[in-house]
Legacy VTK file of the C-alpha trace (Angstrom):
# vtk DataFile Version 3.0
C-alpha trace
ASCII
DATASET POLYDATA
POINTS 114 float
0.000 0.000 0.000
1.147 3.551 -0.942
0.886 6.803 1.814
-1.387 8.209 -0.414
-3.711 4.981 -0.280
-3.891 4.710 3.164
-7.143 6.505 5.257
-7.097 9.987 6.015
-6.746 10.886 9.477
-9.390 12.105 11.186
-9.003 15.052 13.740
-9.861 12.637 16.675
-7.319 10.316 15.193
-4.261 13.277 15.721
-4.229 12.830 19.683
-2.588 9.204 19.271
-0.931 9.831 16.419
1.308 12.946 17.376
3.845 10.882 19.690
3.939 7.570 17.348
5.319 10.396 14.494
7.354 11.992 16.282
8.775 8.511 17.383
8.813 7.242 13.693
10.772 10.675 12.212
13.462 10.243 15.167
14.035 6.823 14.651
14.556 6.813 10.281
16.232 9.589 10.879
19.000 7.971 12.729
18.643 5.121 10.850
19.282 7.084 7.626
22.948 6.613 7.841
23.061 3.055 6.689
26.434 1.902 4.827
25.620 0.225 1.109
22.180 2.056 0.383
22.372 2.567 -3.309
21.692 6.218 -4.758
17.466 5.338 -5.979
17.475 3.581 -2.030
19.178 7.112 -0.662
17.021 9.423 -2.788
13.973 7.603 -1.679
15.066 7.449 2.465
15.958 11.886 1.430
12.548 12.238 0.105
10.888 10.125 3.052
12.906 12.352 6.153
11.766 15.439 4.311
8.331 14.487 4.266
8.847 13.537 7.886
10.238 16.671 8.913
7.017 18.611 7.291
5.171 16.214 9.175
6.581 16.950 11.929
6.810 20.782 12.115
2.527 20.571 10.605
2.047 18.748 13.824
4.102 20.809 15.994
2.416 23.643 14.192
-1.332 21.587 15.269
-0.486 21.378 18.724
0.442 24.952 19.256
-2.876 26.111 17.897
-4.877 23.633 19.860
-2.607 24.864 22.640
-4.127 28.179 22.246
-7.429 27.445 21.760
-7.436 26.176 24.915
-5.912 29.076 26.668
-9.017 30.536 24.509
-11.572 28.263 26.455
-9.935 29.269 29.996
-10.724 33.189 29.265
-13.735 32.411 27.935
-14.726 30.166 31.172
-13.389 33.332 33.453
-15.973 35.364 31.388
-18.602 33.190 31.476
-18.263 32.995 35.131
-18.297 36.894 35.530
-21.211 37.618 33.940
-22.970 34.776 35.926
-21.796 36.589 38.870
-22.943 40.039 37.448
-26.327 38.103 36.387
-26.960 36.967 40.376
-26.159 41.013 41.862
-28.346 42.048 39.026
-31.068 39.785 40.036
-30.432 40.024 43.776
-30.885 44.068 42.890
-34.198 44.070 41.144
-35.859 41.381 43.729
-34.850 44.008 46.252
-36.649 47.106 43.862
-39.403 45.706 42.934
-39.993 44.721 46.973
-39.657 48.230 47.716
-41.999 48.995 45.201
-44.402 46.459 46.454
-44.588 47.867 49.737
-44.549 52.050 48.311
-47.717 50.839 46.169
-49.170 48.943 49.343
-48.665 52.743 51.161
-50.056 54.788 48.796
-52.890 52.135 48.169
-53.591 52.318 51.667
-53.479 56.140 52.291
-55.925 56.936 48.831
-58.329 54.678 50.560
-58.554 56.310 53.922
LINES 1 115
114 0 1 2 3 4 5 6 7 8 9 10 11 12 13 14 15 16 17 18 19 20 21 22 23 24 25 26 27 28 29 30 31 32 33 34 35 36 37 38 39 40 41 42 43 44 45 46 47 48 49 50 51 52 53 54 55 56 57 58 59 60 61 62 63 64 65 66 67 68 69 70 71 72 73 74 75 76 77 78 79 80 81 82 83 84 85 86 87 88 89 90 91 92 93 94 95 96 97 98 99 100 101 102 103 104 105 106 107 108 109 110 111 112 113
């Protein structure tokens, strides 16, 4: 089977695949420097650790955006969680309005009637 034949990966697929990569690009490239490889063999193993090394910097390139993305959630949780705070002081201020109003109507009802 060629690379090009094989599945696509899927996004959920990335989190296991990363470190087996990674793995994979360190080890052929220390293996590259094999004694007897002819020149197709050589060209071939050149072509292979440069498509590794892409490989490798797209992935470390991947991880530092979903890095920041989550940095993204965190300030969006702190946000979230200030205007739920602002919500409850907003509500705890109009329960405490409209019970003064309650009880100014409840006055004035009761003073027009005497």
């Amino acid at each position: 089977m060629r690379c090009h034949d094989a599945a696509p990966l899927t996004p959920f697929a990335f989190g296991h695949t990363f470190g087996f990569i990674k793995y994979f690009w360190a080890v052929s490239s220390k293996a590259s420097g094999g004694v007897g490889v002819d020149q197709r063999q050589s060209v071939s193993l050149q072509r292979t650790e440069e498509a590794m090394r892409r490989l490798g910097s797209a992935i470390d390139r991947l991880e530092s955006a979903a890095a920041r993305v989550g940095a993204g959630d965190l300030l969006l949780a702190g946000e979230l969680r200030g205007a739920h705070d602002d919500y409850a002081r907003l509500e705890e201020t109009t329960r405490l309005v409209a019970e003064r109003l309650d009880h100014a109507i409840l006055r004035l009802h009761d003073l027009l009637e005497d």
